[in-house]
N, C-alpha and C positions, 0 to 999 in steps of 0.2 A: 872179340874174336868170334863167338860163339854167334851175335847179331849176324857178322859178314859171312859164316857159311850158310845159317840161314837163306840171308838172301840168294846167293851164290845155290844155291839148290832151287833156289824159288824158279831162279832166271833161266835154270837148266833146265828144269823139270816138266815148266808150262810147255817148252816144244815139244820136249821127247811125248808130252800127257799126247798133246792137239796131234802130231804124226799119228801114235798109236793110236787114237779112237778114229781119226781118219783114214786109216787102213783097214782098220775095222769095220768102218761105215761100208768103205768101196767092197769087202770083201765079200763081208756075213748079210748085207744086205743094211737097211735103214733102223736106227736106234726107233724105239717107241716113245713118239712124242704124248706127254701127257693133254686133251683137248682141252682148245681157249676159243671158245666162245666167237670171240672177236673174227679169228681167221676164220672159223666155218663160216663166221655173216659172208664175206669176201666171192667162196666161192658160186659162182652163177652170177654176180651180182649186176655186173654189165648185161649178161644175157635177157634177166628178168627187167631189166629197162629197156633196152631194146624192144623187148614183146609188147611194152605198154606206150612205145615211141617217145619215149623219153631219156635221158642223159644220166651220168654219174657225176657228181662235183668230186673233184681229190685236191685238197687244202696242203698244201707241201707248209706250211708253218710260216713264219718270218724270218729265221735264220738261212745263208746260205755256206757254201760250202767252202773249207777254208778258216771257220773259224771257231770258239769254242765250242760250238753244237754242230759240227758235222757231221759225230757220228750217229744223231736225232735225225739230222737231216739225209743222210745217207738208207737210213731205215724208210723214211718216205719214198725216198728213190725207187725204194725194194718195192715199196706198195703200188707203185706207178707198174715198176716192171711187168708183174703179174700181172696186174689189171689190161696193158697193153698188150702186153702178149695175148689175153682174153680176149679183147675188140677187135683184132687188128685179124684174128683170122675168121670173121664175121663183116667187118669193114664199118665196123664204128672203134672210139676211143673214148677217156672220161675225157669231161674239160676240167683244165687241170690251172689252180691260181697258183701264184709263187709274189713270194716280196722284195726278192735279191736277184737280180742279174745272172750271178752264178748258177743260182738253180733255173732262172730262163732256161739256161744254154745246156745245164745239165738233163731236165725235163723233155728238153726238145728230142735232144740225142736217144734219148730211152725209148721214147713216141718212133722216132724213127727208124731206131733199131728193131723196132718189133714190127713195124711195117716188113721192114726190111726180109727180117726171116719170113716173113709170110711170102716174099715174093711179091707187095702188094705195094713196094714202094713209091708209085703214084698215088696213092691214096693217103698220102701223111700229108697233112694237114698242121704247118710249124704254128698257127692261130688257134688251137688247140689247146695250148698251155697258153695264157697270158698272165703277164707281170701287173700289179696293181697298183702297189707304192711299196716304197721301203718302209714308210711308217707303220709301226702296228698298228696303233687303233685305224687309219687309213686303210689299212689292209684287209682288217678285219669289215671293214663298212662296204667296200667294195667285195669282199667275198661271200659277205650278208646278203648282197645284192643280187648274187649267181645263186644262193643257197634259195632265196624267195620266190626263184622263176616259177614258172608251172610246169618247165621241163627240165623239172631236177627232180629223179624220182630216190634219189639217194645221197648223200653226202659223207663221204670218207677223209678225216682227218687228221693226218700223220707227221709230226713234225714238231718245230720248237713252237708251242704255241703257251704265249701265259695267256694274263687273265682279259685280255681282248677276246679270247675264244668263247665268252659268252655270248659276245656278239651275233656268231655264225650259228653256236651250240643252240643258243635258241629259237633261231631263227627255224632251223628242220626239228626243233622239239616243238612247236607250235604245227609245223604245219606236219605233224604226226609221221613223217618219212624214215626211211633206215638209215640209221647213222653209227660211224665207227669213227671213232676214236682215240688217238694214241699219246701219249707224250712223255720226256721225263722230267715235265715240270711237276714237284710237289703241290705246290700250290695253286695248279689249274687242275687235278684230278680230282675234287669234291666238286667243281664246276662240273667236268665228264661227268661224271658218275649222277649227277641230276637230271642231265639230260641228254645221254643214251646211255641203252641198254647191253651195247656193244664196245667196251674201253680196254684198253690195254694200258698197265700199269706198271709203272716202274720200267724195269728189266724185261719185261715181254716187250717193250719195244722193238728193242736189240736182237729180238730173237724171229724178227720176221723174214731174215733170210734162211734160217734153218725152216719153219713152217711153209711156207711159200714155192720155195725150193727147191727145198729138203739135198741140196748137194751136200756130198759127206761133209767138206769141212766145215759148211757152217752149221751140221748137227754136229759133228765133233768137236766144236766149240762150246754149246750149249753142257755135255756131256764132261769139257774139260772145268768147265764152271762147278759143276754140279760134284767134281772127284775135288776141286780142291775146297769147298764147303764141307765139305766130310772130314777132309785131311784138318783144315782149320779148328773145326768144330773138337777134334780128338785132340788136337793139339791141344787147345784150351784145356781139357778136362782132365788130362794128363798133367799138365800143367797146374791145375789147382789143388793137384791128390799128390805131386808130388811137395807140393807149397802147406799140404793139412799134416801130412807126413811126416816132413824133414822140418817142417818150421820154416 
């Protein structure tokens, strides 16, 4: 009995949390996000290749949308959007690889869409994003490929990527260029972490439409996370004092 109001407050509680910090956000103005590294690489980043006439690679992962890593692969999306919406009111864009169909179609629409608002929607360019293969290590050889050019002054990385990602990772760690990095594979982030300087790890993936964004509710997301780690955490401790206590 005791388990199912638990949950039954769980289930309740997360909306009423995410409402209330998202009225909050809209109201009091924007929560204070703690800095990551990662996103400040982001901002200018197009701009600062454009100056040197050179391109942005963005690596959308091997997964596409629709399947257990959508919401890895949804976070990529996020990085595209920014970045487009960046280019697009200047009249460039990143080139952007994908390995799934889905994210083709999804990639393009994002590209477009930020034409779009610029008013500049002649200038979208759907060859812009290209599909390489569904196979990962395939993917990765062909994104090796785009990452080698001489007119790739940066590579940004966001998505389902395993241990194929050394592939690309070292490819712009050799030729000494900025590179970012994101994933929530456990086991490809000692691979990031060797080679760039710029990683997001874990959970900061998830969090790059509050950073990016910064629309209230996906910081009143971040902030509902953050209330029910405290709430967890007290529970536990509560919970163990009353277990030294009572026996």
């Amino acid at each position: 009995m005791s388990t199912t109001v638990i949950f039954l407050g769980f289930l309740l509680g997360v909306p009423l949390l995410l409402w209330w910090f998202t009225l909050r956000a809209r109201t009091h103005g924007e929560f204070p996000l703690r800095p990551i590294a990662a996103f400040q690489a982001l901002h200018g980043l197009l701009g600062r290749a454009a100056e040197s006439g050179k391109v942005v690679h963005l690596s959308l992962g091997s997964s596409g949308i629709g399947g257990d890593q959508t919401a890895v692969a949804s976070a990529g999306l996020s990085v595209l959007r920014y970045l487009a919406d960046q280019g697009s009111a200047i009249g460039i864009s990143p080139v952007v690889s994908v390995a799934d169909p889905t994210m083709l179609l999804a990639a393009q629409n994002v590209l477009y869409q930020a034409y779009w608002r610029q008013g500049r929607a002649r200038d979208y360019r759907p060859t812009d994003v290209q599909m390489i293969a569904p196979d990962r290590t395939a993917y990765a050889v062909g994104a090796q490929d785009i990452v080698n050019s001489e007119h790739v002054a940066a590579n940004v990385m966001v998505g389902d990527l395993g241990p194929e990602y050394l592939l690309m990772g070292e490819a712009g760690a050799q030729r000494e260029i900025v590179q970012l990095v994101g994933s929530n594979a456990v086991e490809t982030q000692p691979l990031m972490l060797a080679t760039s300087d710029n990683v997001l790890l874990g959970e900061e993936v998830f969090a790059v439409g509050a950073y990016l964004t910064r629309h209230p509710l996906h910081v009143a997301s971040l902030q509902v996370q953050d209330a029910l780690r405290v709430l967890i955490v007290i529970a536990i401790i509560i919970g163990v004092a009353v277990k030294t206590v009572f026996g």
